[in-house]
C-alpha positions as CSV (number, residue, x, y, z in Angstrom):
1,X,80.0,117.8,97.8
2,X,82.9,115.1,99.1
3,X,85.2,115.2,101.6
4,X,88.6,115.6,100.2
5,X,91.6,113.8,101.4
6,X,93.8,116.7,101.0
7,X,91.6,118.7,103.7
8,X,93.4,117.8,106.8
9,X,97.0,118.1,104.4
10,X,96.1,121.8,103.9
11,X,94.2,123.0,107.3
12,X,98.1,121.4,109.3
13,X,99.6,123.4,106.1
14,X,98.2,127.2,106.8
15,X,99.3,126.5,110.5
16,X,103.0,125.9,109.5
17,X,103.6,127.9,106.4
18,X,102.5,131.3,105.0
19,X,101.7,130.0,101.7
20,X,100.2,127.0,101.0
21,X,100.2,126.1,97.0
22,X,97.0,123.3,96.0
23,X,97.8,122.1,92.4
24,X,95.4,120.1,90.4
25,X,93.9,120.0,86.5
26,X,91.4,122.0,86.1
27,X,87.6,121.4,87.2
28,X,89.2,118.9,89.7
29,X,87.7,120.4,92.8
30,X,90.2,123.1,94.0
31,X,88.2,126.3,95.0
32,X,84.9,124.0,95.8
33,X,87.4,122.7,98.6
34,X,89.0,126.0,99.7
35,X,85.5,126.8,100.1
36,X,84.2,124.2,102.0
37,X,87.6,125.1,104.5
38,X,86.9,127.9,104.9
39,X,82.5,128.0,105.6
40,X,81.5,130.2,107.8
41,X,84.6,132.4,107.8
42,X,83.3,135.1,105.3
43,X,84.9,137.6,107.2
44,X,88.3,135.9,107.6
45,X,88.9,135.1,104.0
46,X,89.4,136.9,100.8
47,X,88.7,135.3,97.5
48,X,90.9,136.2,94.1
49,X,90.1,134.6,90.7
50,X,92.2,135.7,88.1
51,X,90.8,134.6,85.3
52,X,88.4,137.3,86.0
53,X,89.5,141.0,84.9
54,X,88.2,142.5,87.9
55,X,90.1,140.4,90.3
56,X,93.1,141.1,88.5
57,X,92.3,144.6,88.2
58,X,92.2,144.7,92.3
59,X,95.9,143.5,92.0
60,X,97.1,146.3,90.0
61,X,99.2,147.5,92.7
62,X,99.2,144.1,94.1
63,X,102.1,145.2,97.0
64,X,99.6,147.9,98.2
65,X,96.1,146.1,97.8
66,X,97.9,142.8,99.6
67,X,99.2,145.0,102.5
68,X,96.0,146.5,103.1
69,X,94.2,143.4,103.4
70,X,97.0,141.6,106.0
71,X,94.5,140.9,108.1
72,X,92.5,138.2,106.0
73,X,93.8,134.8,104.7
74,X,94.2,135.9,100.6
75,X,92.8,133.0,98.3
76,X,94.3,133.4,94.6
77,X,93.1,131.3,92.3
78,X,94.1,130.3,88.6
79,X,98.0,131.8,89.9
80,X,99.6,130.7,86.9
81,X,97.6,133.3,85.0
82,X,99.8,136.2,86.7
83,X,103.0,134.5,86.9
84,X,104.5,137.9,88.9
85,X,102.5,137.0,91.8
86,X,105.0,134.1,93.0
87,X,107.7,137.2,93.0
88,X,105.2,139.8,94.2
89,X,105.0,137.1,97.2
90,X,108.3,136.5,98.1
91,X,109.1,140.1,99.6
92,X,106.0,139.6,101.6
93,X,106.0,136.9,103.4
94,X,110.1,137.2,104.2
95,X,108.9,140.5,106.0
96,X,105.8,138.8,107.4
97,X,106.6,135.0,107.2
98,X,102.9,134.5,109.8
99,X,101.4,131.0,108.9
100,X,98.4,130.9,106.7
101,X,98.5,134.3,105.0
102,X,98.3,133.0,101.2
103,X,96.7,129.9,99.5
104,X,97.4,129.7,95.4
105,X,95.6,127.6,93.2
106,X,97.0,126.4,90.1
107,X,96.6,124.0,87.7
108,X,100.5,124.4,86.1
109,X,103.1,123.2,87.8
110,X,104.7,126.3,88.3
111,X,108.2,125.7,87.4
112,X,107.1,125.4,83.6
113,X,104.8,128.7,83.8
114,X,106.8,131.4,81.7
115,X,108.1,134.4,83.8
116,X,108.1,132.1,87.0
117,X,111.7,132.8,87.8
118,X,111.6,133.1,91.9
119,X,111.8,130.7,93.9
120,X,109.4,130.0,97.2
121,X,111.3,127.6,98.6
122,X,110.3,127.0,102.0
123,X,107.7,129.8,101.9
124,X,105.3,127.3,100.5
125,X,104.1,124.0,100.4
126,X,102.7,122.0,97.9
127,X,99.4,119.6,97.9
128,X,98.3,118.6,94.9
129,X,93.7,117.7,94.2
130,X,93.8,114.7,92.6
131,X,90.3,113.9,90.7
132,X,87.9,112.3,93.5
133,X,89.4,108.6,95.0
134,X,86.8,106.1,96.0
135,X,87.7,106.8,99.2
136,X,86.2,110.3,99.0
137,X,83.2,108.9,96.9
138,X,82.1,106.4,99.1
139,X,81.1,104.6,96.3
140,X,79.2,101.1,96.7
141,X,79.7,100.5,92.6
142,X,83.4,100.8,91.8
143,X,83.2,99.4,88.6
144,X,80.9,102.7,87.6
145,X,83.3,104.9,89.2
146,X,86.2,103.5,87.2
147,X,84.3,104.5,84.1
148,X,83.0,107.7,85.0
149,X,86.6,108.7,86.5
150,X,86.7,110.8,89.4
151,X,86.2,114.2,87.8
152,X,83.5,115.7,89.8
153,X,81.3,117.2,86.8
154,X,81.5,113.6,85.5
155,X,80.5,111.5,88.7
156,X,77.5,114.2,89.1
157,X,76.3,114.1,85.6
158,X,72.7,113.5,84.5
159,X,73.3,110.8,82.0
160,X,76.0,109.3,79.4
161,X,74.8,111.9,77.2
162,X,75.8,115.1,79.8
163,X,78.8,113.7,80.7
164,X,80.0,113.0,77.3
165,X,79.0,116.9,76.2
166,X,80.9,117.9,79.4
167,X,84.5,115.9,78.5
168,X,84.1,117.2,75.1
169,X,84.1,120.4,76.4
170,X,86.7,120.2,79.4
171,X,89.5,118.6,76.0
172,X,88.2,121.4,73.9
173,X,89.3,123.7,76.2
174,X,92.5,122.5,77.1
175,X,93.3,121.6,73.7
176,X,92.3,125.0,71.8
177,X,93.4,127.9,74.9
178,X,94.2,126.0,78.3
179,X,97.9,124.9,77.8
180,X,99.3,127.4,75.5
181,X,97.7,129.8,78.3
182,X,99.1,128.3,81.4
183,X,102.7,128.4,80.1
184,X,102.8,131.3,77.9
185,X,102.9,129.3,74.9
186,X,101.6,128.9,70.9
187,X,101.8,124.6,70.1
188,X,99.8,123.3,67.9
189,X,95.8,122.6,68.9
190,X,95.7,120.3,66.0
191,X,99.6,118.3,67.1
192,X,97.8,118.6,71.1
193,X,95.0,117.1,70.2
194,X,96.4,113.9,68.0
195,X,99.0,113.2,71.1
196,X,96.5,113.1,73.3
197,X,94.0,111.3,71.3
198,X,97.4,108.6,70.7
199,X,98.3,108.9,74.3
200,X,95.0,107.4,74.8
201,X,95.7,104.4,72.7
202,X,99.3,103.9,74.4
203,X,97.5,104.2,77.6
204,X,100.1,102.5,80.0
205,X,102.8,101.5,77.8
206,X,106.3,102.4,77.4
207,X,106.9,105.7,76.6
208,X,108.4,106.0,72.6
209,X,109.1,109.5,71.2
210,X,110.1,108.1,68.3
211,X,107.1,106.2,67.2
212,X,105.1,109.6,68.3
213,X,107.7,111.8,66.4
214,X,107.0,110.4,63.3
215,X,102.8,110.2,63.9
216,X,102.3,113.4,64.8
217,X,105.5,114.7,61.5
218,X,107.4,116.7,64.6
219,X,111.1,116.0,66.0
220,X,111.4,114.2,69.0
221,X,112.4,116.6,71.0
222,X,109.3,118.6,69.9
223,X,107.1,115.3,71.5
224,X,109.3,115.0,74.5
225,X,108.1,118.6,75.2
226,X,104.2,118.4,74.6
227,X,104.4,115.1,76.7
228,X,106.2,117.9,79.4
229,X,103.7,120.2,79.1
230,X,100.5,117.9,79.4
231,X,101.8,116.2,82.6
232,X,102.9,119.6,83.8
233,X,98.8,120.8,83.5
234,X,98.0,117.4,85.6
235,X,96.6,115.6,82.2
236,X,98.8,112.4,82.5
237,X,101.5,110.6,84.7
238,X,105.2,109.7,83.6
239,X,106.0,106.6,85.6
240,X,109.8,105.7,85.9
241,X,110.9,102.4,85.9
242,X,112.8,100.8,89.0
243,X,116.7,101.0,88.5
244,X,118.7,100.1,91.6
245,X,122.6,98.2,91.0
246,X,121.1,94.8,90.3
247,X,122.9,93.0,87.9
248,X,119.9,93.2,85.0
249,X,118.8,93.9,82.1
250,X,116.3,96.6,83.3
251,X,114.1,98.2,80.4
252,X,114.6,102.1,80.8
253,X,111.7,103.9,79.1
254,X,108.7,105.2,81.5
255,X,105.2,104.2,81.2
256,X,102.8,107.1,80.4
257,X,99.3,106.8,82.0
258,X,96.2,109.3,81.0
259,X,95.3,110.9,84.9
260,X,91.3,109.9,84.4
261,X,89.9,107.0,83.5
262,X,86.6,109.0,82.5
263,X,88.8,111.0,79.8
264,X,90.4,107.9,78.3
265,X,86.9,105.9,77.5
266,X,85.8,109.2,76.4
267,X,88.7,109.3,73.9
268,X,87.6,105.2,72.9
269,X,84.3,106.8,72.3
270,X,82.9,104.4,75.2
271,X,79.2,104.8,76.5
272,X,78.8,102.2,79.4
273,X,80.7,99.3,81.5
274,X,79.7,97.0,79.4
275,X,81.4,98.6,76.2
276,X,84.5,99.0,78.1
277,X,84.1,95.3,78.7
278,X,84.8,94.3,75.6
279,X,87.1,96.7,74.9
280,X,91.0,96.3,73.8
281,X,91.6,99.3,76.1
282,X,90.2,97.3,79.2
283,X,93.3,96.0,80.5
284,X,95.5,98.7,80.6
285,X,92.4,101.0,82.0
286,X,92.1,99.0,85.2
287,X,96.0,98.8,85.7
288,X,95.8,102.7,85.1
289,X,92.7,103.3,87.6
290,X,95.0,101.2,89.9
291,X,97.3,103.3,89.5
292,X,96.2,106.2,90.2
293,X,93.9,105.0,93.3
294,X,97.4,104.2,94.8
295,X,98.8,107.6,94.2
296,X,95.8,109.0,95.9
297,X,96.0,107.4,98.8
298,X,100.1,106.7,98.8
299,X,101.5,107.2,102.4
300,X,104.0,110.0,103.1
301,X,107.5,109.5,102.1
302,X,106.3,106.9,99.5
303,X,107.3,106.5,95.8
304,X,106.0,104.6,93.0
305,X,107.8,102.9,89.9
306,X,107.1,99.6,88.1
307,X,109.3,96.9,87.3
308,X,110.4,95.2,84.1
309,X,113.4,93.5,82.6
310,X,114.5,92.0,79.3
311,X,113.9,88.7,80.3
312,X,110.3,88.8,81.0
313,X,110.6,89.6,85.0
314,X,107.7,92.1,85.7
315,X,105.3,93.7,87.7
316,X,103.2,97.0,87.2
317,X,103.8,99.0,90.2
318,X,106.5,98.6,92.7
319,X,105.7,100.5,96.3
320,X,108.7,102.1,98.2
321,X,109.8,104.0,101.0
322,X,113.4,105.0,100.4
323,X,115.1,102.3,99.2
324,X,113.2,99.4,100.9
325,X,110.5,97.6,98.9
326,X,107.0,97.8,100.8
327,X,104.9,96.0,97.6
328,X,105.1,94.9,94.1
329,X,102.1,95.0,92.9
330,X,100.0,93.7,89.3
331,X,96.3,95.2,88.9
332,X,94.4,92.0,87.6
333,X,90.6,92.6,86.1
334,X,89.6,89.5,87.7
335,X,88.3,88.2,91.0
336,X,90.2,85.2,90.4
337,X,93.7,85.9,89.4
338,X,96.6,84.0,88.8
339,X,100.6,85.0,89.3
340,X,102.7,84.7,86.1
341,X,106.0,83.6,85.5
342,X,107.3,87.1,85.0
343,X,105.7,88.4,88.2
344,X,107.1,85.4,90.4
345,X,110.7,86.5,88.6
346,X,110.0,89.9,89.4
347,X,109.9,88.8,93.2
348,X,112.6,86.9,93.4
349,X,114.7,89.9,91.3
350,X,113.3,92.4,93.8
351,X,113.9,90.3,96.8
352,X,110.5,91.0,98.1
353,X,108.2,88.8,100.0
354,X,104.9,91.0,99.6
355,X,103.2,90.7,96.5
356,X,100.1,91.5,96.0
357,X,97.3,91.0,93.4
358,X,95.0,93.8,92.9
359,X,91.1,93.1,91.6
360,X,88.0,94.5,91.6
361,X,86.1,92.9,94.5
362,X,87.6,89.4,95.4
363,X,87.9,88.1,98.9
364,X,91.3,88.5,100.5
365,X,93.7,85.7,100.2
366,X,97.0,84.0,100.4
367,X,97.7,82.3,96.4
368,X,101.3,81.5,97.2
369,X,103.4,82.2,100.3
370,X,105.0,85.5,98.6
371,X,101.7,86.5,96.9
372,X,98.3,87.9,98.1
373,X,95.1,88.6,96.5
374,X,93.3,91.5,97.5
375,X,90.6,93.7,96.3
376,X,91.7,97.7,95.9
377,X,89.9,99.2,98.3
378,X,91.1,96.4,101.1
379,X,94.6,96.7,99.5
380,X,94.3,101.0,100.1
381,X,93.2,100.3,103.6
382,X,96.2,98.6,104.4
383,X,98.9,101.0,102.6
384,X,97.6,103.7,104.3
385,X,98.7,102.1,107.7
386,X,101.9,101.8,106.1
């Protein structure tokens, strides 16, 4: 059991709005958090799973068996297997618009869930489970973590061999039912599977349909639509690349970064740290677990892009707030980094005098005036003051 960041994000939520929406893939830790919220309040709280026929069978006459039960805070989970319910809502809570009547949990995006065609728009907000941070480990060996990822069945399992079985399973799943489920679809298992399994490979470079489109024998507008569909179940991350009106040569594709660092060195058929070591993958796997520790943690009212140009000026992740610069960051797999020439260009493009360095476990430190060395969880600490 951890204690998720997204706790104190829902419990202010229920008090301000009648539905509160918690996104997330699947088997990221969704319900085991509702749950924890809501301990001790049996009585208070009703609890709908739809993936079970009997829940949804309670929600025939959903208008009727929701009205009866006003009383209790109404937990549905798995919404985007009954698609009606976001219209079934709407009526509701416009008569009753109390605070903390509804919690959905999902693992679609919702806008890409077939037969979602009204809107909630501020009915609901949205907070999206992110697999567990090391934050909300408390880990002492972050190297492990950034192997295992931060999927809860994977931290907790027995061995290499259990947690191996288990992310066979979880792609499996996803791969053979999960997505054409979620958004009323029939793709291909077999064209799912070999994106992924390439998307793995690519981890953290440009995005390029083409090269895909011809891999996998499909148009590109056929692989611009999987990629659509995997991010929208939480299974990767599209990040866009910083455009502003500088007067350069910006590169324009997005980067394209697996969500888990546990299901990419499962994909590289990786046992231990120390294969992932010696690894071609090793790189871009730290810059992605980075990554994705940042979004975790990012402060309100925050965005993330990278930076790159087509004369060698760049840097992995650019931090912003509007349109001032807070950080431009690289993710270095070293205690003992050292800036480039394109990151020191990227600087001077940007304008920016924080850069920073991001490693496992070094000391924190000054390398050049502009430029600071950091380990990530020091580097967290101090964004989340931001």
């Amino acid at each position: 059991m951890f204690k998720r960041c997204a706790n104190l994000i829902i419990m202010e939520d229920l008090r301000d709005f009648p539905i509160v929406t918690i996104l997330g893939a699947r088997q990221v830790g969704k319900t085991t958090l509702v749950k924890q919220l809501f301990e001790g309040q049996v009585n208070e709280i009703l609890f709908l799973d739809l993936e079970k026929d009997a829940d949804r069978n309670r929600l025939s006459d959903p208008e009727l068996f929701l009205t009866a039960n006003a009383d209790k805070t109404i937990v549905i989970d798995e919404a985007q297997v009954m698609p009606d319910i976001f219209r079934i809502l709407r009526p509701i809570v416009d008569e009753n618009p109390a605070p903390g009547k509804f919690l959905l949990l999902g693992s679609a995006t919702p806008s890409l869930v077939k037969g979602v065609s009204e809107s909630l728009a501020g009915r609901t907000s949205y907070v999206h489970v992110h697999p567990l941070s090391v934050f909300e480990t408390q880990t002492k060996d972050l190297l492990q973590q950034w192997f295992t990822g931060g999927y809860p069945k994977s931290i907790n399992a027995s061995g290499p061999r259990a947690r191996q079985r288990w992310f066979s399973g979880y792609i499996d799943s996803y791969v053979n039912t999960d997505i054409n489920a979620m958004f009323g679809l029939n793709l291909s298992p077999v064209v799912i599977r070999k994106m992924w399994q390439m998307l793995a490979h690519q981890h953290g470079n440009l995005w390029n349909a083409e090269t895909f489109s011809r891999s996998l024998g499909v148009s590109g507008t056929t692989v611009n639509r999987y990629l659509e569909y995997l991010q929208a179940a939480f299974l990767l991350t599209v990040l866009q690349p910083w455009h502003s009106n500088m007067k350069k040569r910006l590169v324009k594709s997005p980067k394209v970064y697996l969500n888990d660092s546990g299901i990419l060195h499962h994909f590289h058929a990786l046992t231990n740290v120390d294969n992932l070591f010696g690894h071609p993958i090793c790189g871009a796997s730290w810059e992605g677990f980075v990554f994705h520790e940042i979004v975790k943690n990012l402060p309100e009212n925050c965005m993330m892009y990278f930076y790159r140009t087509q004369n060698g000026a760049e840097c992995d992740f650019i931090i912003t707030r509007g349109d001032k610069i807070l950080a431009a960051c690289d993710a270095k797999l070293s205690n003992s980094p050292k800036t480039t020439r394109g990151f020191m260009q990227s600087l001077e493009d940007l304008n920016t005098q924080s850069g920073w360095l991001i490693t496992p476990s070094s000391e924190s430190y000054h390398i050049h005036p502009q430029v600071r060395v950091s380990c990530l969880s020091d580097f967290i600490s101090k964004m989340k003051q931001w």
